[in-house]
N, C-alpha and C positions, 0 to 999 in steps of 0.2 A: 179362062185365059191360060195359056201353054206358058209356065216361065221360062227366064229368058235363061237360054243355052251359056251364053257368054256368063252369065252369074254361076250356073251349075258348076262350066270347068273352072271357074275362078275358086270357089267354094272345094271343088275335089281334086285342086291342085292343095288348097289349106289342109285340107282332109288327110292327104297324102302328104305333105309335110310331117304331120303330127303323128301321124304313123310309124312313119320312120324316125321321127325324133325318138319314139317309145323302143323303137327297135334298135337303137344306137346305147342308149340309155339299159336296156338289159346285157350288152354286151360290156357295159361298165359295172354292173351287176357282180356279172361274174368274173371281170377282172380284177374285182376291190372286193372278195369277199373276206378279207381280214381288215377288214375298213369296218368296225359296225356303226360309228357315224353315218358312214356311205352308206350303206345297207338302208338304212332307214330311210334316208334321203333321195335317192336313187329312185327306193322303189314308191315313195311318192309321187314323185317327180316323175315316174313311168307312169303311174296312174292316173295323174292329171293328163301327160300326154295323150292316153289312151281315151278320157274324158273328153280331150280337147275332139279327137278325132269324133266322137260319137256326137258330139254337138253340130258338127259341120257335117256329118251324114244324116242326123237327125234335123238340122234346116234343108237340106237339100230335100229330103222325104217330105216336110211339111210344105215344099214349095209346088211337091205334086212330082217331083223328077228322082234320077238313081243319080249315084254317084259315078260320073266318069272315070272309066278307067284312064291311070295319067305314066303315061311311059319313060315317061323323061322328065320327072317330076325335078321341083329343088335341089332336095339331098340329092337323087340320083346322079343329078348334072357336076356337085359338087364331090362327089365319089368318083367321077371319070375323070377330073382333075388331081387329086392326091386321095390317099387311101391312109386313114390315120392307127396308127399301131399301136402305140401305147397308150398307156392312162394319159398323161402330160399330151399326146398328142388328141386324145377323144375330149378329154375338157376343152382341153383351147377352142376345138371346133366347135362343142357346145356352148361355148361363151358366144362364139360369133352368131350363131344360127339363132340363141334366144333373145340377143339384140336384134337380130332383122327380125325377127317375127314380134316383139315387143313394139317396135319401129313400123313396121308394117301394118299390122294391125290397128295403131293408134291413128297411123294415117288413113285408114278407112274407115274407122271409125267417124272421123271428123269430114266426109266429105257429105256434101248435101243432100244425096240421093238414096243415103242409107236408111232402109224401111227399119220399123220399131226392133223386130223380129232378128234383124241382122245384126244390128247394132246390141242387143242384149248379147249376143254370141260373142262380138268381139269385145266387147265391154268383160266378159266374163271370161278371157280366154287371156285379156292382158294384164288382169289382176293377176293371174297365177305366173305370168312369164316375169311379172317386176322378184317376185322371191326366187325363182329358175336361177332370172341371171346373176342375184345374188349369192344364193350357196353353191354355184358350181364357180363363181368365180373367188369364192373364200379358201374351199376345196382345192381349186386349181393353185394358191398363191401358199394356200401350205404343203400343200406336196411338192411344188416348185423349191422350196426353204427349204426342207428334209431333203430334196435331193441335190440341195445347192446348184439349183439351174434356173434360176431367176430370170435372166438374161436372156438366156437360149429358150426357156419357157416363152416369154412375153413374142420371140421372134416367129416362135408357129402362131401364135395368136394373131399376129399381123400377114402372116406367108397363107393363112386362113381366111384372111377378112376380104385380103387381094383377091382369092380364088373366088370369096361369094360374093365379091362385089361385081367381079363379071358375069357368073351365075346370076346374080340378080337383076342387073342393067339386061340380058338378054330377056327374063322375064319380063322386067318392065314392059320394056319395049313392047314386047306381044301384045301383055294387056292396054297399052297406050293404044294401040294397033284396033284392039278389038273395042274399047268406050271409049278412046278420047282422051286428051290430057288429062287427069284428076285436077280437079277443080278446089 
């Protein structure tokens, strides 16, 4: 039996996600290299991302299908609304982005139709986002202090969340489009 297409791009839209989460995440790499907290952390937190991404190419593989290519993935849609420039501004995004995906995940996790195989992925994939959104948002609240922008901090955070919750309601949608309300 051919699996089902609509699971592949749902799966290599995640895929693609994670991807670029890792590839955001090395650009804070190197803008926090006198950070050796960061350093350490960072490049965890890229490794699991990159993990993340192998696991959702490796269910697609074991499903019998490749990974689609995704042109107008997540991040990408959330890049052609604002482009974030500094550290204070790449946290904040990363605070948002590991709450939907922590969010998102746990929501399909819990829906009825998730085979064993799927659900081990995203079961394994939201353990590591509960720790993401915690050190990048400890990170984000001490570098905010040091640079006394507390205030102004927290407001990209929200000028963030606005952007991907449009970015996300347009994905929704699709996916509602292509299975059906989730249930």
């Amino acid at each position: 039996m051919a699996p089902d297409p609509r699971l592949v791009e749902l799966f290599s839209y995640y895929r693609d996600g994670e991807l670029h989460g890792a590839g955001l995440l090395l650009r804070l790499i190197k803008m926090m290299k006198d950070d050796p907290d960061a350093q350490i952390k960072l490049t965890l937190h890229m490794a699991e991302e990159a993990n993340h991404a192998w696991l959702w190419t490796k269910r697609i593989s074991d499903m019998g299908a490749k990974p689609v290519e995704i042109e107008s993935g997540y991040q990408t849609r959330i890049g052609r609304k604002a482009i974030p420039r500094g550290v204070i501004d790449l946290l904040a995004l990363t605070i948002v982005v590991e709450e939907r995906s922590f969010a998102r995940y746990t929501e399909h996790a819990k829906r009825p139709d998730v085979d064993a195989e799927t659900k081990r992925v995203l079961e394994s994939v939201t353990k590591d986002e509960k720790w993401h959104m915690s050190w990048i948002r400890e990170k984000f609240n001490e570098l905010a202090e040091q640079q006394n922008a507390g205030e102004r901090a927290e407001e990209m955070v929200e000028k963030y969340r606005q952007i991907e919750n449009e970015v996300y309601a347009e994905l929704h949608q699709r996916e509602a489009e292509a299975f059906g309300p989730a249930q």
